[in-house]
C-alpha positions as CSV (number, residue, x, y, z in Angstrom):
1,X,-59.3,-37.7,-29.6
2,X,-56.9,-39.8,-27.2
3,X,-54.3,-39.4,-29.8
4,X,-54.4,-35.4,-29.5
5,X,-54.8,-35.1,-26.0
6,X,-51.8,-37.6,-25.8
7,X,-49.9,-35.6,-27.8
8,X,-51.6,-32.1,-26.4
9,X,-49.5,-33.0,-23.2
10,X,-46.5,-34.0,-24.1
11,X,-46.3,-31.0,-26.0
12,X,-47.2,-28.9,-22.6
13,X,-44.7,-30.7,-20.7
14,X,-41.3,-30.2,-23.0
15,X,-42.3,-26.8,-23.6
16,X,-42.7,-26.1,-19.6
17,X,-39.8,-28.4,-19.3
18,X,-37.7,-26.5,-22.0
19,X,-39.3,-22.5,-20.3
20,X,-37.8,-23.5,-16.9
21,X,-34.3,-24.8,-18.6
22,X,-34.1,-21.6,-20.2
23,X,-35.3,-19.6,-17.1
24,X,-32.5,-21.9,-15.1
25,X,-29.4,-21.7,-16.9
26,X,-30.3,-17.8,-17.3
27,X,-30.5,-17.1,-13.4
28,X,-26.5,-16.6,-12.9
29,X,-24.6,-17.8,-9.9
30,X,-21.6,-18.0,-7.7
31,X,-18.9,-20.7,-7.8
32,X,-17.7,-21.6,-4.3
33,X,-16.0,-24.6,-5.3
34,X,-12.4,-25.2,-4.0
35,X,-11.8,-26.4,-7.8
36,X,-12.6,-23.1,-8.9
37,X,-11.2,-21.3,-6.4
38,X,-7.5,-23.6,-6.4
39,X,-6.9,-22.3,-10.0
40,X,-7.7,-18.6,-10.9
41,X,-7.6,-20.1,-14.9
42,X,-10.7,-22.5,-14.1
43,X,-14.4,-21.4,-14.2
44,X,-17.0,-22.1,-15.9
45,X,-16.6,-18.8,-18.3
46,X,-16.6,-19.8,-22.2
47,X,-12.9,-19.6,-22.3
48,X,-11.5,-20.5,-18.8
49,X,-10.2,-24.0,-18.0
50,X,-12.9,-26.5,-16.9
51,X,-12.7,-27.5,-13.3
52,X,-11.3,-31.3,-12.8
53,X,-12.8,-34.1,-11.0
54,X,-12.3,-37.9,-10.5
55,X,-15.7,-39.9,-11.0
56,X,-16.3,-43.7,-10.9
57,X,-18.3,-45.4,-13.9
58,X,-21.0,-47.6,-13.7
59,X,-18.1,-50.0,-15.0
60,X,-16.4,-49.2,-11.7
61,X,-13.6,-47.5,-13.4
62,X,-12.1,-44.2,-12.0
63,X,-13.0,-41.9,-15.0
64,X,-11.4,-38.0,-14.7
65,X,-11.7,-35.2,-16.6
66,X,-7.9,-34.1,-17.2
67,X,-7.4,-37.5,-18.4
68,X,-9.4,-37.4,-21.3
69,X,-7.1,-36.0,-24.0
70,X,-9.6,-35.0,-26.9
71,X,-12.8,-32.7,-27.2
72,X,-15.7,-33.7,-24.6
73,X,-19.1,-33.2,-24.5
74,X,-19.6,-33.5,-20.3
75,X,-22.9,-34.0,-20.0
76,X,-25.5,-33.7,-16.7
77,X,-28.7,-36.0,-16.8
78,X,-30.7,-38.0,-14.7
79,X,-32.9,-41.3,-15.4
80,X,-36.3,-39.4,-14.2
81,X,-35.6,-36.5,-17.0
82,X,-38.1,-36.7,-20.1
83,X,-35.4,-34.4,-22.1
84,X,-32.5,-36.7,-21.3
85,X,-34.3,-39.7,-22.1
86,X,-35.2,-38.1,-25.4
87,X,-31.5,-36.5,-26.1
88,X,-29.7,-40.3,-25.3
89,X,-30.3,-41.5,-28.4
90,X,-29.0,-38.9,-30.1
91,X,-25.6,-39.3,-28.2
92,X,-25.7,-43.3,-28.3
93,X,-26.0,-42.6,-32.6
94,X,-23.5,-39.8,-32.1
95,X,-20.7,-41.5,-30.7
96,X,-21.1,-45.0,-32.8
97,X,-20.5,-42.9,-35.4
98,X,-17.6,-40.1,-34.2
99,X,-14.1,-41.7,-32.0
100,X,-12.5,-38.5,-32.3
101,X,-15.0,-37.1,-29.6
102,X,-15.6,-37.7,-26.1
103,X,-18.9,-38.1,-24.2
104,X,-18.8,-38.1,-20.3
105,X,-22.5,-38.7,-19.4
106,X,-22.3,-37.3,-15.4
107,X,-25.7,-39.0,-13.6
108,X,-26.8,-36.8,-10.7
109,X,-26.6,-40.4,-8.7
110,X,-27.6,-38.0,-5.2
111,X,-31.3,-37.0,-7.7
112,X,-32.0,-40.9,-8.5
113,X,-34.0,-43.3,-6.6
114,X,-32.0,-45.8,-6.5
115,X,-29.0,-47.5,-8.4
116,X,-31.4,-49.9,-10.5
117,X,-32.8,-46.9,-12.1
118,X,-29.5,-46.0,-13.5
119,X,-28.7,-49.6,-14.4
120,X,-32.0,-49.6,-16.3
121,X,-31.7,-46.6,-18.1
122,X,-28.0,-47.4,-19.2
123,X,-29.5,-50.8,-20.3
124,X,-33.1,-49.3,-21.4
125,X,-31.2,-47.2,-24.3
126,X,-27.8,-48.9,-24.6
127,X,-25.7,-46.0,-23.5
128,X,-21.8,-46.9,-25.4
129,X,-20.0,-43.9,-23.5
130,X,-18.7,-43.9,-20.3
131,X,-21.8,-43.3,-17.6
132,X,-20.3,-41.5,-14.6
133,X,-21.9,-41.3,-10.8
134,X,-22.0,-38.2,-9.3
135,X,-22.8,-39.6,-5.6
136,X,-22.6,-36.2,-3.3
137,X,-23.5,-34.2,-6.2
138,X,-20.0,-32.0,-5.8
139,X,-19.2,-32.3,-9.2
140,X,-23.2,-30.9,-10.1
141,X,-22.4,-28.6,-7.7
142,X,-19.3,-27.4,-9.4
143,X,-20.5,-26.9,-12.7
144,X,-23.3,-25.1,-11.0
145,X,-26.1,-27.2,-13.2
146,X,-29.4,-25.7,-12.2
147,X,-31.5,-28.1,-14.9
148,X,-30.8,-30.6,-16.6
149,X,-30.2,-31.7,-19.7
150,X,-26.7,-29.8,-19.4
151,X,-23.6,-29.8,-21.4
152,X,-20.2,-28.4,-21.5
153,X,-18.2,-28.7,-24.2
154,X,-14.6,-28.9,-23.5
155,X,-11.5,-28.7,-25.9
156,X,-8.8,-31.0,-26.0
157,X,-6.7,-28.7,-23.7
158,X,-9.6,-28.6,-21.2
159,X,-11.2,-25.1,-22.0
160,X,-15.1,-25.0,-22.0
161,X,-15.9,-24.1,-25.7
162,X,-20.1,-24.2,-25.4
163,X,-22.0,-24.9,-22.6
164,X,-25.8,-25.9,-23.9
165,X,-28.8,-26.5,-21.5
166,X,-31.7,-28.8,-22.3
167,X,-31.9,-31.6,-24.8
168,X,-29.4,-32.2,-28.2
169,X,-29.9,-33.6,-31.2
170,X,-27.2,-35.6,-33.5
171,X,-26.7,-32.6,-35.5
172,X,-26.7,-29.7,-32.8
173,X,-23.5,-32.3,-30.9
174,X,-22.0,-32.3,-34.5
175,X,-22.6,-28.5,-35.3
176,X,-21.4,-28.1,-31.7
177,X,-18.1,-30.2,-32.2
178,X,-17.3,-28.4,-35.9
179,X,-17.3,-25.7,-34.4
180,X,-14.6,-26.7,-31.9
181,X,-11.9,-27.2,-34.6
């Protein structure tokens, strides 16, 4: 009986979790970033140019956007996220397995606790991909992420392609980056 209570609420809880995501990235917005607003080209339309940004890594390396010179997946997450913690895998297995893609995993840093949650989440599911800290949240901010899991998907000349909310599997990134070429 444990068992299917156990299971009873996880159940509840990604569902709820996966309603609001839905509700979220549904409710629209206005960008008043000066990224946006610098370049008429960039927004976060399917189709316009994805707004740059400089972030440092957990490795303490200066990662940014323009400089990545293949497809991305950019994705928003933080450690306290029960559909992140469930989609990581899929990217760690993802990218062992695919060098012709990127994966820019953006941690709301200005959402966490404290730093030693993000260490122990990078640790806790051996994230391979570059982990950047969004401090102020400006660059949440500019991508207007209302929930997260959130990704963009990004072309090697920097145009969104796909923009996803909520958890991916292996196969929806792959199915995602196929249909990129």
């Amino acid at each position: 009986m444990n068992r299917f209570i156990r299971h009873a609420v996880i159940v509840t809880i990604l569902t709820g979790a996966v309603a609001v995501a839905l509700y979220q990235s549904f409710s629209g917005g206005v960008a008043t970033s000066e990224a946006l607003e610098s370049n008429p080209e960039t927004g976060l339309d399917i189709g316009s140019r994805a707004p740059d940004f400089t972030l440092s890594s957990t490795s303490g390396e200066a990662i940014s956007l323009s400089d990545v010179n293949q497809p991305v997946m950019l994705n928003f997450w933080a450690s306290w996220c029960p559909p992140c913690k469930a989609e990581m895998p899929h990217m760690v297995n993802y990218y062992e397995m695919h060098n012709d893609y990127e994966i820019l995993a953006v941690n709301m840093m200005h959402q966490e606790s404290s730093m030693q949650d993000i260490s122990d989440f990078h640790e806790d599911y051996d994230l391979n991909f570059p982990v950047l800290l969004d401090e102020e949240g400006s660059v949440t901010d500019t991508y207007q992420v209302k929930s997260v899991p959130t990704s963009y998907f990004i072309d090697s000349e920097g145009y969104i392609r796909f923009k996803f909310t909520g958890p991916m599997t292996e196969q929806s990134i792959d199915s995602t980056f196929d249909q990129m070429k």
